[in-house]
Every structure is written in structure tokens, then in C-alpha cells.
C-alpha positions in Angstrom: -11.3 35.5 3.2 -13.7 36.8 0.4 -15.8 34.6 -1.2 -17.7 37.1 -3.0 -21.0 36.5 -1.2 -21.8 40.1 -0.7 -22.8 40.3 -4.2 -25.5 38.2 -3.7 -28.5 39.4 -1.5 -29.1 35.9 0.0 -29.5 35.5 3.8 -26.6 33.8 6.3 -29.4 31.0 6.6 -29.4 30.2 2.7 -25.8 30.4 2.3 -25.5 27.6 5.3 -27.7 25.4 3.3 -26.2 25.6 0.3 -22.8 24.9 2.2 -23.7 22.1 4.1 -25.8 20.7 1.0 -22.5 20.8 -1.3 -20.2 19.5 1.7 -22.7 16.2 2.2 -22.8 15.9 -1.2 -18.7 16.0 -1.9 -18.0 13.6 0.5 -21.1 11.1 -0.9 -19.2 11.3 -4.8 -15.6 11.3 -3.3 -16.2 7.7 -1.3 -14.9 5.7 -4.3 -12.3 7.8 -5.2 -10.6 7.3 -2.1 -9.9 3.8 -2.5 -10.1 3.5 -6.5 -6.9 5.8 -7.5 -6.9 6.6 -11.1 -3.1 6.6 -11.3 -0.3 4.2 -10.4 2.4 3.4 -7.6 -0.2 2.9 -5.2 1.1 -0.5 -3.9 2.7 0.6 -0.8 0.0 3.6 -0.4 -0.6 4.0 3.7 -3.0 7.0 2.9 -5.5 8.7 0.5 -6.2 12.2 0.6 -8.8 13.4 3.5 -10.6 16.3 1.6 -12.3 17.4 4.0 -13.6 20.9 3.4 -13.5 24.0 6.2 -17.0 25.6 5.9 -15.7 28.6 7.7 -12.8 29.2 4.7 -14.7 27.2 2.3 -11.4 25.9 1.6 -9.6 22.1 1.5 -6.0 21.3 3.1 -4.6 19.3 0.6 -1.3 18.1 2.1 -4.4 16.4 4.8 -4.6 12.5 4.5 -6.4 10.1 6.2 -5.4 6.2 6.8 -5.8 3.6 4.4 -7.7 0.2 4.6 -6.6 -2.0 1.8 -8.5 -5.4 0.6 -7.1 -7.9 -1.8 -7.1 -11.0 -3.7 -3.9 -13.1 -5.1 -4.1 -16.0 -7.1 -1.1 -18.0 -7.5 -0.6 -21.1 -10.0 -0.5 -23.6 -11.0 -2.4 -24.7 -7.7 -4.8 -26.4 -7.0 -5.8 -23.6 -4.3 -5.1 -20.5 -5.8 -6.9 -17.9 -3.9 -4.9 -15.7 -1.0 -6.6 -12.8 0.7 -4.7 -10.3 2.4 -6.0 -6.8 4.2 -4.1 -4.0 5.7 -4.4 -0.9 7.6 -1.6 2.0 7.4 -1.5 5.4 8.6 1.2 8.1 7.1 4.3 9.4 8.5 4.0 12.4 11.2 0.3 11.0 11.4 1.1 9.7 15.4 2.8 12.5 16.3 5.5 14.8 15.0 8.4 12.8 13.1 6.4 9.7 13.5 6.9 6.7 11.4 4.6 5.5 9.0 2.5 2.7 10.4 1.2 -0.1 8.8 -0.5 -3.4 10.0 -2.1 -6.7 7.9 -2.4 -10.1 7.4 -1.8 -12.0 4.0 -1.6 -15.4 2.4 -4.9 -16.1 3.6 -5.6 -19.6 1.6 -8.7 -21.5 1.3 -6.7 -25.2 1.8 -7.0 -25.7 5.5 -3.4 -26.8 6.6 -2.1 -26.0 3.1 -2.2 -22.9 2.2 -3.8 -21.0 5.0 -0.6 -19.7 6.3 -3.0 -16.5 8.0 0.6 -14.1 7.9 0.2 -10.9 10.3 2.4 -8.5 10.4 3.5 -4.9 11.1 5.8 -2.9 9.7 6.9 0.8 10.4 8.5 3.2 7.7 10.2 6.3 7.6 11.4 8.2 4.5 15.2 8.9 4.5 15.6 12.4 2.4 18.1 11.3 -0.2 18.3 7.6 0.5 14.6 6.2 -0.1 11.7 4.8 2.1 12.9 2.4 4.7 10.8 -0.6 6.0 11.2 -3.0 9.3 8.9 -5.1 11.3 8.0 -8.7 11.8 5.3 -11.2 11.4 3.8 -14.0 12.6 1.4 -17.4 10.7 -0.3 -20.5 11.1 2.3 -22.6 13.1 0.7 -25.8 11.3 1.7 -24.6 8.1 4.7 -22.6 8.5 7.7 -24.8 9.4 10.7 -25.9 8.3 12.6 -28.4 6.3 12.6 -30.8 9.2 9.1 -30.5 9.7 10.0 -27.4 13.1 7.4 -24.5 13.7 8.7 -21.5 11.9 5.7 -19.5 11.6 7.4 -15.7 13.3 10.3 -13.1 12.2 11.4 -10.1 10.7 11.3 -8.0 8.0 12.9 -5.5 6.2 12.6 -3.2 3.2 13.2 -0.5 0.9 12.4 1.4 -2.1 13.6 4.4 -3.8 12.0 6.4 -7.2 14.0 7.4 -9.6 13.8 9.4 -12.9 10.4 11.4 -11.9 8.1 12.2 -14.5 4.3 13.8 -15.0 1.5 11.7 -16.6 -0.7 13.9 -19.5 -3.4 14.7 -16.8 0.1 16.6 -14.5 0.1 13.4 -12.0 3.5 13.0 -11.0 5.2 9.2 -10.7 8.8 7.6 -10.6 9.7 6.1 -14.2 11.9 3.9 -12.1 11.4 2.4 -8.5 14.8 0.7 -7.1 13.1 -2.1 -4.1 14.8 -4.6 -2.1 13.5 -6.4 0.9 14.0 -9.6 3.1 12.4 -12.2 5.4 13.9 -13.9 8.2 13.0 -17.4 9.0 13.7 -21.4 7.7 10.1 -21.3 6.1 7.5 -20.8 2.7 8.6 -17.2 3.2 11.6 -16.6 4.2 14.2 -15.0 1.4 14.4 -12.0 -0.2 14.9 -10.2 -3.3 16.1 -6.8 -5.4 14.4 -5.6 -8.4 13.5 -2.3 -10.5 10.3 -1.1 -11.7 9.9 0.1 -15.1 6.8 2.4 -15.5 5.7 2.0 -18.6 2.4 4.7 -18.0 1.5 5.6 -14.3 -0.7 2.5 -14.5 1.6 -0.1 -16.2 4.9 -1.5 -14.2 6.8 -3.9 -15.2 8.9 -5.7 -12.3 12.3 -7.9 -13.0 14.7 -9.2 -10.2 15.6 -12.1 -8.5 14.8 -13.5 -5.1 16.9 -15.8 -2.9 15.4 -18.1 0.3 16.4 -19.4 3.7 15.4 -22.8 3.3 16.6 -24.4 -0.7 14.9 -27.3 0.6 11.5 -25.9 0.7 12.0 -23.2 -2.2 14.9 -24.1 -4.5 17.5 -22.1 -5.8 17.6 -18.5 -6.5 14.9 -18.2 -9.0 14.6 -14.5 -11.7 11.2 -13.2 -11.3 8.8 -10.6 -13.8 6.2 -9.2 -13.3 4.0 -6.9 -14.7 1.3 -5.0 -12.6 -2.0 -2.8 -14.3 -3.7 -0.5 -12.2 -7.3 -0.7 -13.9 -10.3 1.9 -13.0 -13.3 1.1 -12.0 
């Protein structure tokens, strides 16, 4: 490959430098951009892009992603306690080994009310992309048996789950990003508990950055959660 350094009468020494000076200070900018997307439909991201340049070529595989680490806060009210933190880590599909699943492990619903709302979720969950069908979740988790239980007062803090989701209608953003107008998603619970239920929905995309969420959600136990309820929700992706 020609980079057109021959027209230059610098030595092999200088043009080193100059590579490994504008390869240190790449990956230096890039650090925030990794984990602070500027576009949308990043919720169930297991990956950012790795860009990481061959100085031989001079050149960056772009299809080359590296796994994600994912921090976050919740706030649910009216409570008294509103806070939850959740983490997770997720690697992409074909990442372990060829026709591997999509790997993802975390913990959520991290409360500040000891024996309230600490229910300290983890889970795992491995996914694999179905050509035609959509993107295919299963796994199970396990929580603070002192919180999770059931209507008769029963440890019921471990299960399964399962999930799915499937864009529709893709379309580009001005700056060529493409995203789903449309995002079909279902997914379910097991277990007598705070969590277990499930739900269907759609995702309108208003921008790449602006969803709007409507469905309804169902539970295992009415006398913990009540009846079916209709949920909306609207989610902003906002730069920093």
C-alpha cells in the first residue's frame, strides 16, 4: 500500500515518530467517544467500535469492536428511595469464537434502602441475531433473597429470562447514521416476585436520539404488582 511517502525526503525514523505520535494521540481524543455515542439505539449496545489503527497499512478495520462496559443511574417515583444503579459488561456476537453468541453480564436495581429496594439483580444473558426474524435474548438472574420474595412472604430472588427485538422501517439521520424508525421488543421474567412479568411494545424514533416507547406489561404475582398496567416512555440520548 502507497501512502505517498516517497515524495517526501524524510527518513524511516521521522516517519515512525510521526506515526506513533498521531496513533497515541487518536486513541487519547477517541476515549470519550467510545462510551458517549452521538446517535441513538444504543440501549442494548454490547460493543463500541475498537479503532485501532495498523501502523504497518496505516489503515483502521472498521467492522473491529471491542466490549462494552456500561454504568447507569434509574430513578423511579414517587419513592421515597429513588435511586437504582445498574452496570454491565457485554461482548459482540462471533467475539468468543466463530458463530458465538453475544454475551452480556450485569447487575441492576441496586437501591440505596437496605432491605427495601436493594434487590442487587445479576444476571446474564446470551443473544444471537436471527437473519429475518430479529435479535433473540435468554438467560437468568439472581437478587437479594431478603428482598425478593413472594406474595406469601417465600424467597423468590432467581429465574429466567427472555427477549427480543426487531427494527423496522430503517432510515439515515442528516449526518448518514443509519437507525430503525421502528423497534418491535417483547421480553419476559420468570418468578412470583417485584420482577417477574413481561411486556410487548414499539419504539417510535422520533430522531436517532428521541424514542418514544408504548406497550403494556403483565406480572406473575397481581398481588405484589396489580393488574396489567399500559406503559410510555420516552428516552433522549443527550451528548456530552
Amino acid at each position: 500500500m502507497s501512502l505517498g511517502r516517497e515524495q517526501v525526503d524524510w527518513s524511516d525514523a521521522i516517519w515512525k515518530a510521526l506515526d506513533d505520535a498521531v496513533h497515541d494521540e487518536f486513541h487519547r481524543t477517541a476515549v470519550g467517544l467510545k462510551f458517549i455515542p452521538f446517535h441513538g439505539q444504543v440501549d442494548n449496545a454490547m460493543t463500541v467500535p475498537a479503532d485501532v489503527i495498523d501502523l504497518e497499512n496505516m489503515t483502521v478495520d472498521e467492522t473491529d469492536v471491542t466490549a462494552l462496559v456500561e454504568l447507569g443511574i434509574d430513578t423511579v417515583e414517587p419513592s421515597d428511595h429513588p435511586l437504582y444503579f445498574n452496570a454491565k459488561l457485554g461482548t459482540p456476537e462471533g467475539a468468543l469464537f466463530g458463530g458465538a453468541p453475544a454475551v452480556n453480564v450485569g447487575i441492576f436495581n441496586v437501591g440505596t434502602q437496605s432491605g427495601s429496594t436493594n434487590q442487587n439483580v445479576v444476571d446474564g444473558l446470551l443473544g444471537k441475531t436471527i437473519p429475518g426474524v430479529g435479535r433473540l435474548f435468554a438467560g437468568g438472574y439472581v437478587g437479594n433473597d431478603d428482598v425478593l420474595r413472594n406474595a406469601q412472604g417465600e424467597s423468590e430472588a432467581a429465574g429466567f429470562m427472555v427477549g427480543f427485538d426487531r427494527g423496522l422501517v430503517p432510515v439515515k439521520d442528516p449526518a448518514g447514521n443509519g437507525y430503525n424508525r421502528l423497534v418491535l421488543c417483547g421480553d419476559y421474567a420468570s418468578g412470583k416476585n417485584a420482577l417477574g412479568g413481561g411486556g410487548v411494545g414499539l419504539y417510535w424514533y422520533f430522531t436517532s436520539s428521541v424514542s418514544l416507547l408504548n406497550g403494556m406489561v403483565w406480572f406473575n404475582e397481581k398481588a405484589i404488582n396489580g393488574e396489567w398496567k399500559w406503559t410510555t416512555q420516552l428516552d433522549v440520548n443527550v451528548p456530552f
